[in-house]
C-alpha positions in Angstrom: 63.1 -27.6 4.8 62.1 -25.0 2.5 61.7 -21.3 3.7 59.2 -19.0 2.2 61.0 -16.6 -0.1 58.9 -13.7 -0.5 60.2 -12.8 -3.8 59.4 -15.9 -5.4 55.8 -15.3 -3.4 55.0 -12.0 -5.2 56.4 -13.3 -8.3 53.9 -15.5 -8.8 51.2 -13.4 -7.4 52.2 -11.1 -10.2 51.4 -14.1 -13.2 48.3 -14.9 -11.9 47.0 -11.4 -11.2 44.6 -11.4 -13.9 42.8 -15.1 -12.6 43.0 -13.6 -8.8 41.3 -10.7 -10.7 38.3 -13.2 -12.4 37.9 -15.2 -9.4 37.0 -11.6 -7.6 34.7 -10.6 -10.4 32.9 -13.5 -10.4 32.3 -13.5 -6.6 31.4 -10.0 -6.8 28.7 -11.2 -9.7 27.2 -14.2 -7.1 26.7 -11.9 -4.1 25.0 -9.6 -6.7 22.9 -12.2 -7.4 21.9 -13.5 -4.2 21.2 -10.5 -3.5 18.9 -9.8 -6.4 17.4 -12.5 -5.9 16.2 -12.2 -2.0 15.2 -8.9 -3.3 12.5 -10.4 -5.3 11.8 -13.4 -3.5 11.0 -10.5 0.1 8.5 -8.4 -2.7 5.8 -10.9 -2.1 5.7 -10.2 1.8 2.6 -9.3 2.8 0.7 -10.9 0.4 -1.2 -14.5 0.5 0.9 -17.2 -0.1 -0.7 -19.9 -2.5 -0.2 -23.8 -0.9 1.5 -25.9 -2.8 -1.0 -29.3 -1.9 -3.1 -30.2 -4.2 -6.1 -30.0 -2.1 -8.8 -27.9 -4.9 -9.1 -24.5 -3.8 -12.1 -23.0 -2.1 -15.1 -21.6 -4.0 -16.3 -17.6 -3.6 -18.0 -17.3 -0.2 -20.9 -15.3 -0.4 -21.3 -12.2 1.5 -22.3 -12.1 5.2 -25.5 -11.5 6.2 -26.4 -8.8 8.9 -27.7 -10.1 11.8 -26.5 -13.7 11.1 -23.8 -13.7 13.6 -20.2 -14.5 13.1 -19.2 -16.5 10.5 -16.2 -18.5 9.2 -14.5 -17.2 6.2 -11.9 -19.5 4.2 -9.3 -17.5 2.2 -8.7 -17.8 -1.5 -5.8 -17.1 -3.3 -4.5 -13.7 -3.5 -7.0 -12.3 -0.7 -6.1 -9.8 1.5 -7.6 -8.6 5.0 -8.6 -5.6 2.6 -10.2 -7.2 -0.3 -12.2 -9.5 2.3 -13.3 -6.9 4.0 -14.6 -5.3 0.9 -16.4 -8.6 -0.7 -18.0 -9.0 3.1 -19.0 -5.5 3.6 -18.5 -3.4 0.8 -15.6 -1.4 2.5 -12.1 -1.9 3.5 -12.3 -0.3 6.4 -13.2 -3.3 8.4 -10.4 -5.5 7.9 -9.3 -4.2 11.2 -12.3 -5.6 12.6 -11.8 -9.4 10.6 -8.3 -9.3 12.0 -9.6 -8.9 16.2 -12.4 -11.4 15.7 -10.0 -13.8 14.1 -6.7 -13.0 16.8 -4.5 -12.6 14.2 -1.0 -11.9 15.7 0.6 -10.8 12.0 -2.7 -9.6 9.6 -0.7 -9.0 7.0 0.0 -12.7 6.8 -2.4 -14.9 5.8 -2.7 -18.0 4.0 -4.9 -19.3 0.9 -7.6 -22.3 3.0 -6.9 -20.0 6.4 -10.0 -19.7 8.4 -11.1 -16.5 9.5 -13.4 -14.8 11.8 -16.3 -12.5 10.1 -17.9 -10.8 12.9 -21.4 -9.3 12.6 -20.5 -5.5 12.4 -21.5 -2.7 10.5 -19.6 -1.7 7.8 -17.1 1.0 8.5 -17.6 3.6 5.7 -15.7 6.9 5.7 -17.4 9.9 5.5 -15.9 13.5 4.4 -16.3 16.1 6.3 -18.8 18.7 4.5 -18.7 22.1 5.7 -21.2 24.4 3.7 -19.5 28.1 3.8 -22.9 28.8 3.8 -22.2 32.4 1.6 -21.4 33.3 -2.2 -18.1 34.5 -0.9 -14.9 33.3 0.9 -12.5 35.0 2.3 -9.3 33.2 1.4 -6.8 32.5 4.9 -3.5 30.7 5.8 -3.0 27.3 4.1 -6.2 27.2 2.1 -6.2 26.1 -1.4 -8.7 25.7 -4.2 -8.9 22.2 -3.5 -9.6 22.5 0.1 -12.6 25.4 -0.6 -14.4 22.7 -3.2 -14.1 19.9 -0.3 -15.7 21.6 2.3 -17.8 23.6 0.0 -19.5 20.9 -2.3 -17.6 17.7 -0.9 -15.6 17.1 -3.9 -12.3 18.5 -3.9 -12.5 18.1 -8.2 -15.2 20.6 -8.3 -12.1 23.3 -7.3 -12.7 24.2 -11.2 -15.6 25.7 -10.6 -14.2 28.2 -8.0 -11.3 29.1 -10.4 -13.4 30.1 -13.4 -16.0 31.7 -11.8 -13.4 33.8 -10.2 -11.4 34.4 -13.5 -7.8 33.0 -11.8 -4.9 32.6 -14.2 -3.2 30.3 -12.1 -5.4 28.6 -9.5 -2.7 27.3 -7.6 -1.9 30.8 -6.7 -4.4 32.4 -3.7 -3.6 34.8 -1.4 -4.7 35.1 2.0 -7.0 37.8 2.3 -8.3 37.3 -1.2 -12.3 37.1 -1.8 -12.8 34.4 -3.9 -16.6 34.0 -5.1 -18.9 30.4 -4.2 -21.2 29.0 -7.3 -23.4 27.7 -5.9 
């Protein structure tokens, strides 16, 4: 019976160092790539998944009709609850809405021929918040910025250039509290 001798063991461990050393690299290299891969293949999460069947895809659905009642929708390729919403409303904002009517435990998956619920709501459409000043002056508090002032001045934060040149500001995203900045109306 041969016994092990440990110095003939590491001997040979010692020769092949440099394959034991490849064979490592490469695995390293695989898990790399699986990893890559799963990486990738998890980025189209949330998105519609296309069928493979050859069954011809559905046509453009026209838009619903007020008053009409619910209606069944049929998704198309790369459709969201968002984009749905949009083309049956003209906002996004009632995706949450498609998503009750058609008891969808998981919205963010759906599938291209899915049917879905379009129930007879009016559109959800976001309005901001307009608070006239109501004087040619503001005094300037706590947290405010140009931005801010234009939104609840004119409703358009992007009219903030207005307020800076009227008021001859060097830098705009420098106001004080306290400050009196003047309104154009």
């Amino acid at each position: 019976m041969r016994t092990l001798d440990t110095k003939k063991i590491l001997k040979y461990l010692k020769l092949n160092e440099s394959n034991i050393s490849m064979v490592l690299g490469a695995l390293v290299i695989v898990v790399l790539g699986v990893i890559v891969i799963n990486y990738f293949k998890n980025q189209n999460a949330g998105e519609v998944k296309t069928g493979t069947s050859t069954e011809s895809q559905p046509t453009e659905q026209p838009a619903l009709k007020r008053g009409d009642g619910p209606v069944q929708y049929t998704v198309l390729a790369n459709e969201t609850l968002w984009s749905i919403s949009v083309k049956q409303y003209g906002t996004g904002f009632n995706w949450v809405d498609i998503a009750k009517a058609s008891n969808l435990a998981n919205p963010d998956a759906i599938e291209v021929g899915q049917k879905l619920t379009i129930p007879d709501v009016e559109p959800k459409i976001p309005s901001v918040k307009t608070t006239n000043i109501g004087e040619t002056n503001y005094k300037v508090v706590k947290g405010d910025s140009l931005w801010n002032i234009a939104v609840r001045e004119y409703g358009s934060g992007y009219q903030w250039i207005k307020i800076a040149k009227a008021n001859n500001l060097e830098n705009p995203n420098l106001i004080h509290s306290g400050n009196t900045l003047s309104i154009p109306k």
